[in-house]
ROKOL-410816 format. One record per atom (N, C-alpha, C, O, CB): residue in three letters; x, y, z. Coordinates in steps of 0.2 Angstrom, whole numbers, plus 5000, padded with zeros to 4 digits. Glycine has a CB too. Layout:
<rs>
alaXYZ ...
</rs>
This chain:
<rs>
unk473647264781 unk473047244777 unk473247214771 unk473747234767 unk472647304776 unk472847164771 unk473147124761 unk472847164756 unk472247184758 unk472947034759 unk472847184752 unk472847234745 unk472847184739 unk473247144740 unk473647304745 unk472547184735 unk472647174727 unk472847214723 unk472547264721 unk472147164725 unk473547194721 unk474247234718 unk474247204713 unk474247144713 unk474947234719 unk474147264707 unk474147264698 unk474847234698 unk475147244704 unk474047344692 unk475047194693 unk475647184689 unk475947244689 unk476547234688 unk475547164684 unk475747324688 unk476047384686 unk476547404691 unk477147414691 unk475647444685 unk475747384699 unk475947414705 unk476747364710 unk477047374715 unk475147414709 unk476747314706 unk477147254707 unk477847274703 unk478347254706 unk476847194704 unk477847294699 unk478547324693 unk478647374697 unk479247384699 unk478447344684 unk478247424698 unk478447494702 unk478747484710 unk479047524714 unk477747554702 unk478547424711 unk478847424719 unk479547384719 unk479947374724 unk478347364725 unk479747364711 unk480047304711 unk480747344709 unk481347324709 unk479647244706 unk480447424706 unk480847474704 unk481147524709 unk481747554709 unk480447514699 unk480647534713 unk480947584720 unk481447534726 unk481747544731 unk480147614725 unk481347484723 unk481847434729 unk482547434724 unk483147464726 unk481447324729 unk482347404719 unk483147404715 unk483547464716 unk484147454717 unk483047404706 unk483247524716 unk483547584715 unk483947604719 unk484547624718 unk483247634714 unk483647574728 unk483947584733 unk484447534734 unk484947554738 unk483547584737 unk484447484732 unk484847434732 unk485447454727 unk486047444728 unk484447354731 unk485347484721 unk485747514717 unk486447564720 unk487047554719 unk485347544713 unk485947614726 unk485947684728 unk486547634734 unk486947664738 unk485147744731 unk486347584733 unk487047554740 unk487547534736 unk488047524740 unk486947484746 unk487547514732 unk488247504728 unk488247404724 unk488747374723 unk489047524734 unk487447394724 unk487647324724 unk487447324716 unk487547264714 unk487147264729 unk487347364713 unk487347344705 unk486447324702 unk485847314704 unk488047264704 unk486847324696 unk486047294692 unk485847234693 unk485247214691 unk485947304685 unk486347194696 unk485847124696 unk485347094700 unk484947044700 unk486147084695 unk485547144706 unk484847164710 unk484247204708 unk483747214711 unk485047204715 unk484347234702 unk483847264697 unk483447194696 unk482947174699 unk484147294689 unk483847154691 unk483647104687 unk483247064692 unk482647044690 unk484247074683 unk483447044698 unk483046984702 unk482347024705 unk481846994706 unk483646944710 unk482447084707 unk481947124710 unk481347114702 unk480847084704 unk482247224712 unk481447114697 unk481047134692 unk481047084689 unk480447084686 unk481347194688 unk481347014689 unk481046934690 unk480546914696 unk480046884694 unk481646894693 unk480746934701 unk480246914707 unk479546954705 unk479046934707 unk480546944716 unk479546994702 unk478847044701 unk478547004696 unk477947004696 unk478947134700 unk478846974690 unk478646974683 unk478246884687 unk477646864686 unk479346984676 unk478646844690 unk478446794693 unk477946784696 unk477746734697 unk478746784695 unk477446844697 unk476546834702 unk476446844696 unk476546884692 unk476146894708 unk476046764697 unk475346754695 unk474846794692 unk474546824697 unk475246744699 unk474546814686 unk474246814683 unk473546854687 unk473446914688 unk474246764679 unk473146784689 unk472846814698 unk472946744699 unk473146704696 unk471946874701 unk472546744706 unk472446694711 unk471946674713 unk471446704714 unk472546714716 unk471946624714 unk471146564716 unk471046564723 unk471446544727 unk471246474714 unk470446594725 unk470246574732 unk469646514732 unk469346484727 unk469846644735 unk469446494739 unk468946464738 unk468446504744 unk468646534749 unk469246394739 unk467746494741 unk467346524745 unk466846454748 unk466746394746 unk466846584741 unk466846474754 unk466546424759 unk465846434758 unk465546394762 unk466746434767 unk465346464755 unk464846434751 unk464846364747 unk464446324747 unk464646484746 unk465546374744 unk465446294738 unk465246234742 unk464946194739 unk466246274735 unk465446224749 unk465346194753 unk464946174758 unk464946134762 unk465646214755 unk464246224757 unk463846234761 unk463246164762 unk463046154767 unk463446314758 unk463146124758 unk462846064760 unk463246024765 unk463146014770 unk462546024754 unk463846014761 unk464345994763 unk464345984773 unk464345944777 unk464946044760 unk464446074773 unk464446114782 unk463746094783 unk463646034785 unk464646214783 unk463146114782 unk462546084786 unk462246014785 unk461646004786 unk462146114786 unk462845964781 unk462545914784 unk462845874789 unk462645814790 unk462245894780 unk463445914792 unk463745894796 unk464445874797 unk464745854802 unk463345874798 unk464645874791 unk465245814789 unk465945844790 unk466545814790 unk465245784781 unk465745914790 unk466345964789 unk466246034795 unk465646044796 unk466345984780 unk466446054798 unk466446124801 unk466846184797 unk467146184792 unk466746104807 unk466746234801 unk467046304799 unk467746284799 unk468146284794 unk466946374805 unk467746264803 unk468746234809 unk469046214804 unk469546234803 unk468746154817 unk468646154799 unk468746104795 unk468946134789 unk469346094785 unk468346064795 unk468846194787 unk468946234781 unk469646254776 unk469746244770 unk468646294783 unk470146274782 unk470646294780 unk470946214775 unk471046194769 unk471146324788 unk470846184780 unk471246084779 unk470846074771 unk471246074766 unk470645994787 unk470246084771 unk469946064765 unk470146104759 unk470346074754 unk469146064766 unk470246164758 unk470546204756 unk471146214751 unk471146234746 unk470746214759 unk471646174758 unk472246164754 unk472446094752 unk472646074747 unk472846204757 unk472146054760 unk472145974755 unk471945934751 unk472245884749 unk472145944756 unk471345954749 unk470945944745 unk471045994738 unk471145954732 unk470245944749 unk470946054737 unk471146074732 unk471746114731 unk471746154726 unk470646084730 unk472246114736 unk472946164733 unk472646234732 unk472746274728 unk473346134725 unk472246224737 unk472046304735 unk472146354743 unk471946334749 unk470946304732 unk472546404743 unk472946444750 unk472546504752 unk472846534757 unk473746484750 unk471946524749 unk471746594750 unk470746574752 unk470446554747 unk471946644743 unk470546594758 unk469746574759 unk469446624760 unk469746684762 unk469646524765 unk468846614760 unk468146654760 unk467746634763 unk467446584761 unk467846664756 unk467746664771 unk467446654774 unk466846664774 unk466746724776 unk467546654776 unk466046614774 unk465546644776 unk465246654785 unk465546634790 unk465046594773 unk464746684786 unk464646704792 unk464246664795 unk464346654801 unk464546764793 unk463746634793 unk463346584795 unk463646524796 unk463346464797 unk462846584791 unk464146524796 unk464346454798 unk464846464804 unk465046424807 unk464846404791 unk464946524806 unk465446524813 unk464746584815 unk464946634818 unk466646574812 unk464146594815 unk463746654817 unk463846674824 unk463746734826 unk462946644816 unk464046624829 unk463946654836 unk464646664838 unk464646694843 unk463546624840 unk465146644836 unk465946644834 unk466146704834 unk466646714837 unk466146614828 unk465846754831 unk466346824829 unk466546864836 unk466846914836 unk465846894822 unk466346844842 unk466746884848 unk467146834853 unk467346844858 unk466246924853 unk467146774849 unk467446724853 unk468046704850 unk468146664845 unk467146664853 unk468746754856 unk469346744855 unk469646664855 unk470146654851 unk469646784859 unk469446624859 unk469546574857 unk469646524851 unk470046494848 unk469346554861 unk468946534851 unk468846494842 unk469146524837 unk469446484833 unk468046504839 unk469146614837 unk469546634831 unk470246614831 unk470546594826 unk469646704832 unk470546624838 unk471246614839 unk471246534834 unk471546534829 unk471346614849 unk470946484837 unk471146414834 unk470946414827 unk471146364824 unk470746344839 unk470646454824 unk470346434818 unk471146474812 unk471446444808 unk469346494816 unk471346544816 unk471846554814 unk472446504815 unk472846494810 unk471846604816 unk472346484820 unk473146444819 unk473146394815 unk473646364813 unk473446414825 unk472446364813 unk472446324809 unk472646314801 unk472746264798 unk472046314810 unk472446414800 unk472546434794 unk473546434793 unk473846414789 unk472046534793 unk473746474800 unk474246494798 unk474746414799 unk475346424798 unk474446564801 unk474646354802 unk475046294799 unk474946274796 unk475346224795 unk475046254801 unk474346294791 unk474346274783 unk474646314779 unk474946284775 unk473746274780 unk474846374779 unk475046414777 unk474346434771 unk474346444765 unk475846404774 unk473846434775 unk473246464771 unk473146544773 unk473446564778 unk472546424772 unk472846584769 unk472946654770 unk472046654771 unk471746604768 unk473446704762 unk471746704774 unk471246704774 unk471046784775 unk471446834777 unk470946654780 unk470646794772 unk470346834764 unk469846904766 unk470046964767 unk469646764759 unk469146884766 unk468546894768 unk468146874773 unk468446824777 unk468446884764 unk467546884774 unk466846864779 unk466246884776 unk465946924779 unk466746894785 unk466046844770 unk465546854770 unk464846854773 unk464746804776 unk465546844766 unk464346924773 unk464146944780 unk463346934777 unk463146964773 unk464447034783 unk463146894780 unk462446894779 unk461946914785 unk462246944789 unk462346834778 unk461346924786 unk460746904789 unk461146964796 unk461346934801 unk460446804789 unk461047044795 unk461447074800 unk460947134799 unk460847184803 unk462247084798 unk460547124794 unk459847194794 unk460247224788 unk460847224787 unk459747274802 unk459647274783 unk459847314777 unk460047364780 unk459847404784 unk459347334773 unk460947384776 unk461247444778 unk460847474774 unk460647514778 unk461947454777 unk460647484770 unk459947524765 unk459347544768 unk458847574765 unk459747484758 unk459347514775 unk458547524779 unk458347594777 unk458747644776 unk458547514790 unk457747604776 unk457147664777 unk457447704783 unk457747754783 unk456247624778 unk457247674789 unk457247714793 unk457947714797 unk458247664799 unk456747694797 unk458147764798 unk458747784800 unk458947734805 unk459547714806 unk458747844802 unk458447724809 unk458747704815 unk458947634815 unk459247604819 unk458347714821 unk458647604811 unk458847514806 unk459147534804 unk459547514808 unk458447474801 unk459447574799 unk460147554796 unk460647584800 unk461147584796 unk460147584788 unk460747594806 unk461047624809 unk461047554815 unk461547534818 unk460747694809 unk460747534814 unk460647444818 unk461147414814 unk461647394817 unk459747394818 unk461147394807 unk461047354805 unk461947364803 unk462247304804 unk460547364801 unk462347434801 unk462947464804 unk463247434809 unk463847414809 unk462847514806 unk462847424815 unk463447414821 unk463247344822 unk463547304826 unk463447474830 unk462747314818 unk462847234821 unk463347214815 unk463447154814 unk461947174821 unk463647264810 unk464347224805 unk464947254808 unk465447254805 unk464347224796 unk464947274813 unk465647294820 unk465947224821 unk466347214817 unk465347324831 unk465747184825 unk465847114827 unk466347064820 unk466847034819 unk464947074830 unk466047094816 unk466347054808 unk466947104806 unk467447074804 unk465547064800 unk466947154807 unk467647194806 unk468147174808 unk468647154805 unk467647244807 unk467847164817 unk468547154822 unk468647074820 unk469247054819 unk468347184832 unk468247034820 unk468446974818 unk468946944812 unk469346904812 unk467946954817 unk468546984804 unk469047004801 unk469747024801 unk470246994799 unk468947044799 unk469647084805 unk470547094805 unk470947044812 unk471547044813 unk470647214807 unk470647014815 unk470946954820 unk471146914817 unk471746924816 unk470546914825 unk470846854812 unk470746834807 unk471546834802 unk471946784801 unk470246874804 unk471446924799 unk472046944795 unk471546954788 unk471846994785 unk472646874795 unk471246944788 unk470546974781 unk470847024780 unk471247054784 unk469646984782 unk470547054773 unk470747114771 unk469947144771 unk469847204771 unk471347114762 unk469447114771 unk468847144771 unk468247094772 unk468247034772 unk468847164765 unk467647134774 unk466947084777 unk466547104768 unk466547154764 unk466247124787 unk466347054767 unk465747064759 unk464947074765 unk464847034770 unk465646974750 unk464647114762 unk464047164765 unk463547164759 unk463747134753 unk464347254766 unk462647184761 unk462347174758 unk462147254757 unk462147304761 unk462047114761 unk461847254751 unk461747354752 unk460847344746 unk460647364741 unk462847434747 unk460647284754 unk459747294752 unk459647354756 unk460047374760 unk459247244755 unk458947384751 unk458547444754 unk457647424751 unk457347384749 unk458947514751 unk457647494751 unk456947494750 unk456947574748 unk457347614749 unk456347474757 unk456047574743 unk456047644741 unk455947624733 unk455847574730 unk456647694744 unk456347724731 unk456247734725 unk457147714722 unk457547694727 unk455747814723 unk457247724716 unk457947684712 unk458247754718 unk458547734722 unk458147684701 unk458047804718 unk458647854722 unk458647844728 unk459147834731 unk458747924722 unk457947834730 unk457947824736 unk458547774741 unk458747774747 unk457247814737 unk458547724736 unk459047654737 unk459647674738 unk459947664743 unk459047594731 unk459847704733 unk460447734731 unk460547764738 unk460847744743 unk460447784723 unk460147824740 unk460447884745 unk460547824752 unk461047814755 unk459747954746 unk460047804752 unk460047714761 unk460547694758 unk461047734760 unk459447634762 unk460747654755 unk461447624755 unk462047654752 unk462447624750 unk461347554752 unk462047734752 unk462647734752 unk462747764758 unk463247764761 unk462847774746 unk462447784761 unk462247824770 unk462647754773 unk463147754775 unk460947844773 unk462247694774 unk462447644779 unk463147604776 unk463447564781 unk461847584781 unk463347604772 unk464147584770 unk464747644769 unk465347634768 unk464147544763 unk464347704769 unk464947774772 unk465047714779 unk465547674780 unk464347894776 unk464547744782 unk464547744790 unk464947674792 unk465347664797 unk463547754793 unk464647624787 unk465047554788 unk465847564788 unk466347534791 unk464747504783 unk465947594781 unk466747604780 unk467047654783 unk467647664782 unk466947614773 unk466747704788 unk467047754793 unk467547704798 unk468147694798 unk466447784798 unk466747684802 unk467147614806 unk467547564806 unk467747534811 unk466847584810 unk467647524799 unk468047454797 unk468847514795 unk469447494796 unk467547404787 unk468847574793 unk469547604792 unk469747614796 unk470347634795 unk469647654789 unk469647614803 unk469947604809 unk470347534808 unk470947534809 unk469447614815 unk470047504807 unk470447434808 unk470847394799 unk471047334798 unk469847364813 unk470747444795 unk471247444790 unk470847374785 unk471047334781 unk472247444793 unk470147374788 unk469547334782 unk469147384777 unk468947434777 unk468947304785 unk469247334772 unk468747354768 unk467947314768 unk467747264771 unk469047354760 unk467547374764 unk467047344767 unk466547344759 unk466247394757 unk466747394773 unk466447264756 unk466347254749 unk465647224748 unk465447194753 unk466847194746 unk465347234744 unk464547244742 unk464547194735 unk464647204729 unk464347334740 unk464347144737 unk464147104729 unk463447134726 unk463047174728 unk463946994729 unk463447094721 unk462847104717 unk462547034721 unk462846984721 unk462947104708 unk461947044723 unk461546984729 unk460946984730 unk460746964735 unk461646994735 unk460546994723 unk459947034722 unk459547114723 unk459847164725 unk459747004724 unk459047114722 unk458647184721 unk459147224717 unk459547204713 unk458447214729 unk459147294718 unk459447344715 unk460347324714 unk460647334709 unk459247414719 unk460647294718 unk461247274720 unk461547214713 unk462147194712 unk461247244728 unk460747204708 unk460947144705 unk460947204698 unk461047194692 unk460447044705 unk460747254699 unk461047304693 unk461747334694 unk461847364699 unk460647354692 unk462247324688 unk462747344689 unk462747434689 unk463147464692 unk463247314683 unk462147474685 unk462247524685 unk462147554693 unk462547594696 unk461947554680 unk461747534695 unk461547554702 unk461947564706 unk462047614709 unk461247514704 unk462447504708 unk462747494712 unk463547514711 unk464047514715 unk462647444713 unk463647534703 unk464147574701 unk463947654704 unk464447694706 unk464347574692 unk463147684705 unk463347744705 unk463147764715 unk463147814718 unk462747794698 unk463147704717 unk463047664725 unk463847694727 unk464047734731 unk462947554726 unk464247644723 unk465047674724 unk465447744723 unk465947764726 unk465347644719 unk465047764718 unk465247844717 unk465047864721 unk465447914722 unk464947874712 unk464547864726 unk464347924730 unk464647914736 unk464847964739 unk463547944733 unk464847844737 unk464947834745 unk465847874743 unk466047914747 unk464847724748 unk466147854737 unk466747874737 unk467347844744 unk467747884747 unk466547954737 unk467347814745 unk467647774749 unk468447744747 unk468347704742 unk467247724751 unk469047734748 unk469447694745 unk469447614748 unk469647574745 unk470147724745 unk469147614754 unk468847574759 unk468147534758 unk467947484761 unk468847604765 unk467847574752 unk467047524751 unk467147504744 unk467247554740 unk466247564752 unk467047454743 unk467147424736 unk466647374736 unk466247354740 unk467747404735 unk466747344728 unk466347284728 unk466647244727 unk467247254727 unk465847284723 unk466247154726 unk466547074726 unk465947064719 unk465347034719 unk466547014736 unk466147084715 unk465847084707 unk465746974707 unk466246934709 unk466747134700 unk465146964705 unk464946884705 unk464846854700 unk464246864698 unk464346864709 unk465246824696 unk464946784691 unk464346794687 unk464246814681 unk464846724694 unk463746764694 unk463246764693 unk462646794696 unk462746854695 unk463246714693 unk462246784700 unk461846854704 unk461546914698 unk461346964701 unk462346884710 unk461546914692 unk461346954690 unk460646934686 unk460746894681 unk461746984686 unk460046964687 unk459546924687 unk459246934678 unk459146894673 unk458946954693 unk459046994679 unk458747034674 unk459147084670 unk458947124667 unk458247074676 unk459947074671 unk460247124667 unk460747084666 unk460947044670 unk460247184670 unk461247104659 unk461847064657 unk462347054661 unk462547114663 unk462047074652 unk462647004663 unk463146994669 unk463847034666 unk464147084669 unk463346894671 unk463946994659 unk464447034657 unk464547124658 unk465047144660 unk464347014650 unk464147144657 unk464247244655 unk464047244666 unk464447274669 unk463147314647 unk463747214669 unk463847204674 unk464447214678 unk464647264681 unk463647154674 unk464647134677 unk465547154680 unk465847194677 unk466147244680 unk465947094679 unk465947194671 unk466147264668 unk465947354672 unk466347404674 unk465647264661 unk465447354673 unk465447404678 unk465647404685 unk465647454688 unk464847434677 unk465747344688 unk465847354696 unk466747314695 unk466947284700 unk465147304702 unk466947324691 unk467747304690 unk468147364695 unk468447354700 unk467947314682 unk468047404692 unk468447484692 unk468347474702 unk468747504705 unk467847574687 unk467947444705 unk467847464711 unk468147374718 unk468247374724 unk466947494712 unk468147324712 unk468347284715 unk468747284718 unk469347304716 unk468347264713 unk468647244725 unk469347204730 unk469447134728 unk470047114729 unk469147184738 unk468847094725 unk468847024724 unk468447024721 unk468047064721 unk468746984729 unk468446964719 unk468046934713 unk467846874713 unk468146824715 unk468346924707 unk467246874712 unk466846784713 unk466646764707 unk466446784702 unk466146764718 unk466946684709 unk466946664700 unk466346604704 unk466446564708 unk467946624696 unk465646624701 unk465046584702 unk465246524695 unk465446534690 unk464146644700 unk465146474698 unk464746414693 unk464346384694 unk464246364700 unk465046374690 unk463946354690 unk463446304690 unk463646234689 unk463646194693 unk462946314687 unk463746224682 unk463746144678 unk464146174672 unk464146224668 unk462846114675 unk464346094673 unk464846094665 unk464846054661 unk464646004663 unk465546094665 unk465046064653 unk465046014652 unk465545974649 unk466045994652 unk464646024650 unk465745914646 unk466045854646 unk466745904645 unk467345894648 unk465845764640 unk466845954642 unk467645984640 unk467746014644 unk468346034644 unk467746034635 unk467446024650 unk467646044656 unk467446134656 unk467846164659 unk468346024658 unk466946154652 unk466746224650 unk466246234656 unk466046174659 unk466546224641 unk465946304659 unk465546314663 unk464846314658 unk464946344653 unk465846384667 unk464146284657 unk463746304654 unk463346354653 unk462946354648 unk463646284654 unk463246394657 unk463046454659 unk463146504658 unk462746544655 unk463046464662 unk463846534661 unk464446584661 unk464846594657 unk465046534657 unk464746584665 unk465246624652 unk465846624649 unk466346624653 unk466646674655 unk465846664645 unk466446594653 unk467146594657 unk467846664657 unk468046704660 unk467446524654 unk467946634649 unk468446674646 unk468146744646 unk468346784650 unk468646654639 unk467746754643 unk467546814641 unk467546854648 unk467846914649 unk466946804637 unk467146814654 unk467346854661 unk467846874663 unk467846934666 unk467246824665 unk468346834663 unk469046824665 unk469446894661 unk469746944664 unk469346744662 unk469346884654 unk469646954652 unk469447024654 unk469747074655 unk469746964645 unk468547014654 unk468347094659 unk468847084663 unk469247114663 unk467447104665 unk468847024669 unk469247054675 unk469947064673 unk470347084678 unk469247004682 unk470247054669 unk470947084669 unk471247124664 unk471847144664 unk471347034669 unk470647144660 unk470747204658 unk470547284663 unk470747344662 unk470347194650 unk470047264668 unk470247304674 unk470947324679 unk471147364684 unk469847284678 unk471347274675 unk472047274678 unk471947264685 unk472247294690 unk472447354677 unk471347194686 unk471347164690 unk471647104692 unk471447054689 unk470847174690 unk472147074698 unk472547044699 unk472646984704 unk473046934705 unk472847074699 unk472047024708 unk471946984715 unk471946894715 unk472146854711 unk471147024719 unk471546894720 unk471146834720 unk470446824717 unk469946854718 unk471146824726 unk470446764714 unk469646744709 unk469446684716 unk469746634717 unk469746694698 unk468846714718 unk468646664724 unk468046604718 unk467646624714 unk468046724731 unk468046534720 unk467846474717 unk467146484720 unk467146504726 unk468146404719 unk466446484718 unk465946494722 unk465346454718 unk464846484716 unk465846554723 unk465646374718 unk465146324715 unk464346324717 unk464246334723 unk465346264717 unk463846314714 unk463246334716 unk462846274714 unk462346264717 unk463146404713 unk463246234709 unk462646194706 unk462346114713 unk462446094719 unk462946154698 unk461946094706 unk461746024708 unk462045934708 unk462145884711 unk461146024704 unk462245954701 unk462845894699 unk463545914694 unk463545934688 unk462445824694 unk463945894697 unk464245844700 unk464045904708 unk463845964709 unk465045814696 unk464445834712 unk464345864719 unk464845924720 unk465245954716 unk464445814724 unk464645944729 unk465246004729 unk465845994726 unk466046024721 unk465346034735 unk466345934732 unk467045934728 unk467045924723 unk467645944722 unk467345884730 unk466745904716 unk467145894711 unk466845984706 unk467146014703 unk466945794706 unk466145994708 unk466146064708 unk466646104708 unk466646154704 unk465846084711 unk467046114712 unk467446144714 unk468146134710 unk468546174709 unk467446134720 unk468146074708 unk468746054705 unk468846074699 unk469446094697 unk468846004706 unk468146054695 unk468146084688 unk468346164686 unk468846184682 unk467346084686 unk467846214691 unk467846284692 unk468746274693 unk469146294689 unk467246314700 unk468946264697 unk469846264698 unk470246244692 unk470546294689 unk470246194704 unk470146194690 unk470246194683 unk470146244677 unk470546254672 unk470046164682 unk469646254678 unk469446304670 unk469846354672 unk470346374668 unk468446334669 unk469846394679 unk470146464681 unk470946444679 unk471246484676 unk470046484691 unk471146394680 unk472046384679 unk472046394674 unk472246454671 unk472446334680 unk471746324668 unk471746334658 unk471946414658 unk472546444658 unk470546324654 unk471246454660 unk471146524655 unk471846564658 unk472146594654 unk470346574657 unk471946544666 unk472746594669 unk473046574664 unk472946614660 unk473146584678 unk473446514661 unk473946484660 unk473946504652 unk474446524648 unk473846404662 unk473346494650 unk473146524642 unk473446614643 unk473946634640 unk472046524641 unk473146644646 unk473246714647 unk473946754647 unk474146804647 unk472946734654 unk474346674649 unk474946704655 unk475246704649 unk475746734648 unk475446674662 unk475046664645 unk475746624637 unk475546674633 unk475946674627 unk475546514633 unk475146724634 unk474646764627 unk475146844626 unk474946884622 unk473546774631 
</rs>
């Protein structure tokens, strides 16, 4: 399963290797290269999400298939996010997976996530819907882990009163992360509206389910009525991944919306390391150069960060 490893957890692996290699008699400069190789990862990592893409994919010019290619030849970018409406009747078709993978792994692209839409509220009212709504994200797990994903992103709508929400969706992403820990997925919850676009909510959503397998994919943007900042801030501590939302920029190549920076250090003063998924949203410029800006700003601030 792929994991997002702090810088700490990278020096400590980089420490229990050296020692063994010590404990054989090869000396400290197998210290020194072990504890180079660790200091050398990246700050974090840039994904791309296949939303950025979405006019792009329906209006025909590009496919799912086509994704990995665009990715990395188009923006040098090795790590994707997959949506599910673009492969929807795909997730039990070994063939397609099979070719979509090989396509990833002669790129040497790494593929990520599935983000899971339009599958029923794991938060349903009635038991027996959110219990539907559970086993129609089975098919997305096993695809996931065929894939090589480290996790599906999940929607944790409900209905009711503020507990009532809370008690439904932490009931159908137990039950969801029961069955994805068989196949060594996690199972991540953005902020995506209704209660889910409150960070407290869905921090105390995480608490009950208590899972090391359910977590959240903390978004840029999606916070409607409540500040994004203290937002991400509260769903850090549970993150797998991170989506970096933008809209529009302007001529300095700043996001106009979003703080960028200021985002960026919430997420890595969580001693968060992973991958930052790109997840252009606007109107102009188009997708590709959308995307390109958002790639840009994310390096600046890494590169700023790394010299700091």
């Amino acid at each position: 399963m792929q994991t997002s490893l702090s810088r700490r957890d990278l020096l400590k692996s980089a420490t229990v290797a050296a020692a063994g290699v010590v404990a054989g008699g090869f000396g400290l400069s197998s210290w020194a290269l072990a504890e180079e190789k660790a200091a050398d990862e990246p700050l974090f990592r840039i994904s791309l999400a296949e939303w950025s893409l979405h006019n792009t994919i329906n209006s025909g010019k590009m496919t799912n298939l086509d994704f990995p290619k665009v990715a990395k030849e188009d923006f040098g970018i090795d790590g994707i996010e997959y949506v599910n409406q673009f492969f929807k009747d795909k997730a039990k078709d070994t063939k397609y997976l099979t070719e979509l993978k090989k396509r990833c792994d002669d790129l040497g692209v790494q593929s990520l996530l599935i983000m899971c839409d339009g599958e029923g509220e794991l938060g349903a009212a009635k038991e027996v819907d959110r219990q539907k709504a559970v086993e129609n994200h089975y098919k997305w797990v096993e695809a996931a882990k065929f894939l090589g994903c480290h996790s599906i992103r999940v929607n944790a709508a409900s209905s009711g009163s503020r507990q009532e929400q809370q008690d439904r969706a932490a009931d159908g992403l137990s039950k969801l992360g029961d069955f994805a820990d068989q196949y060594g997925i996690n199972v991540l919850v953005e902020n995506h509206g209704g209660l889910s676009s409150d960070g407290a909510w869905l921090k105390a959503v995480m608490e009950q389910v208590g899972r090391p397998n359910v977590g959240t994919l903390p978004d840029f943007g999606n916070f409607y009525e409540y500040d994004r900042y203290k937002g991400v801030e509260e769903l850090m501590p549970f993150a797998k991944a991170v989506s970096a939302k933008s809209y529009k920029f302007d001529a300095e190549g700043n996001e106009t919306k979003i703080d960028y920076e200021k985002m960026m250090d919430i997420v890595l003063a969580a001693d968060y390391h992973g991958f930052v998924g790109i997840e252009w949203e606007g109107g102009e410029p188009d997708e590709m150069e959308g995307i390109r800006l958002t790639r840009d700003l994310l390096l600046k601030i890494r590169e700023e960060r790394t010299k700091a």
